[in-house]
Each structure stands twice: as C-alpha cells, then as structure tokens.
N, C-alpha and C positions, 0 to 999 in steps of 0.2 A: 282699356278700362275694365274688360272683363277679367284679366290678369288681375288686375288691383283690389277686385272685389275679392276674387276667389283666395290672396293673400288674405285679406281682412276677415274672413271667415275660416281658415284653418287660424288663424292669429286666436279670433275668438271660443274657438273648439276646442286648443289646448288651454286658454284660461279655463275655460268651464270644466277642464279634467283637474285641472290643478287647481281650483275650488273644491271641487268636490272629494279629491283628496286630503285637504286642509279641512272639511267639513267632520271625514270620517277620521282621520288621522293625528288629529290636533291632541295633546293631552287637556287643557286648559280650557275653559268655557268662554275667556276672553278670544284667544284663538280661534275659535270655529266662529264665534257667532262675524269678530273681523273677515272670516273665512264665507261668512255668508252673507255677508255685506258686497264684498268684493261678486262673488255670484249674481246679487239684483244688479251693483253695476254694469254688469257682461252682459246679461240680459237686455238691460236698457241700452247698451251699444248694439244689441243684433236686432233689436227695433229700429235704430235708427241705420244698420246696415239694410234689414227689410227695406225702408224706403227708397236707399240708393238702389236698391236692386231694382225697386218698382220703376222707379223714375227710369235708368237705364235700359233695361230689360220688359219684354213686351213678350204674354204668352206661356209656352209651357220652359223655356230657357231658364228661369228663377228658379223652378223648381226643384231639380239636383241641389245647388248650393246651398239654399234654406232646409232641404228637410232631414239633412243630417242633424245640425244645430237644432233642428226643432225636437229632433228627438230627442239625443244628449242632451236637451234641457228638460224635457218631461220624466228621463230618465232620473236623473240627478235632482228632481221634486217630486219624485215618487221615491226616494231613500230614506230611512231614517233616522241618518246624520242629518237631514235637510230639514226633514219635519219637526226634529228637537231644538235645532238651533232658531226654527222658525216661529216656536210657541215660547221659546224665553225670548226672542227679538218682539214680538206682538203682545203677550199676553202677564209675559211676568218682567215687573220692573226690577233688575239687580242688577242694576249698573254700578249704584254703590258698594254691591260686592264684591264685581267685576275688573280687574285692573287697577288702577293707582290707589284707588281709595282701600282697597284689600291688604297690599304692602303697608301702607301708611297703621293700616291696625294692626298687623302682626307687629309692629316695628316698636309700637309703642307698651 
C-alpha cells in the first residue's frame, strides 16, 4: 500500500510540474487559465491523497511523501503565471472573450 501511495504522489508531482508549465508557457489566456484549472484539480487530488496517507500511515512516516507536494504546490502559488491566471479566473469575467465565443467574432 505504501508503494501505491508513493506512485500516486510522483503521479501528482509531475501533473503539478506540467501545470505550471502550461501556466508559464501557454501563449493564449484560454490555455493557462485551463492550465490553472487543471492545477486546483491536482491539488484537490493531493488532499484527498493527504487522507489516504492519514488513514494508512500513523506518525512521522507521512511526512517525506507530502512535503515535497506541499512545497511544489506553494512554489507554483507563489509564481506569477499562477497569480495572473488566478485574478482573471476570480476577479475578471472574460469568458466571453475567451475561447469559442472570440473565434466566432473574428469570424464574423
């Protein structure tokens, strides 16, 4: 079982590298912000990895496997790719600029 976990946490280590590559890397604002969508997803899977671990593991054993992930994830929220794609996801509505509806007006 502890094999299983420690797969499911490199699994989730390389998503979050490969988020935050798409974050910095994207040309498109459609792109990063999917790019930062997919990142809250990861995250909400290493929370729900956190409890597998709890439940299984008892003591200072948990701690190696989570605090990598927990840095890579502090890391990757203290970026600037992170923080811009995080104030158009929260704060500014342009979804209608965003994606299909953008095509559809150039087109026309």
């Amino acid at each position: 079982m502890l094999r299983q976990l420690q797969i499911r946490a490199d699994d989730l280590a390389e998503s979050l590298l490969i988020c935050a590559l798409e974050m910095r890397r994207s040309r498109t604002l459609e792109k990063k912000l999917d790019a930062y969508r997919d990142f809250s997803m990861a995250v909400n899977r290493i929370d729900a990895l956190r409890r597998d671990v709890e439940e299984f593991l008892q003591g200072d054993a948990k701690e190696p496997i989570m605090a990598d992930l927990d840095r890579k994830v502090a890391s990757v929220m203290r970026s600037p790719a992170y923080r811009t794609a995080e104030w158009f996801d929260r704060y500014c509505r342009v979804y209608w600029y965003v994606g299909q509806a953008s095509m559809l007006v150039t087109q026309c």
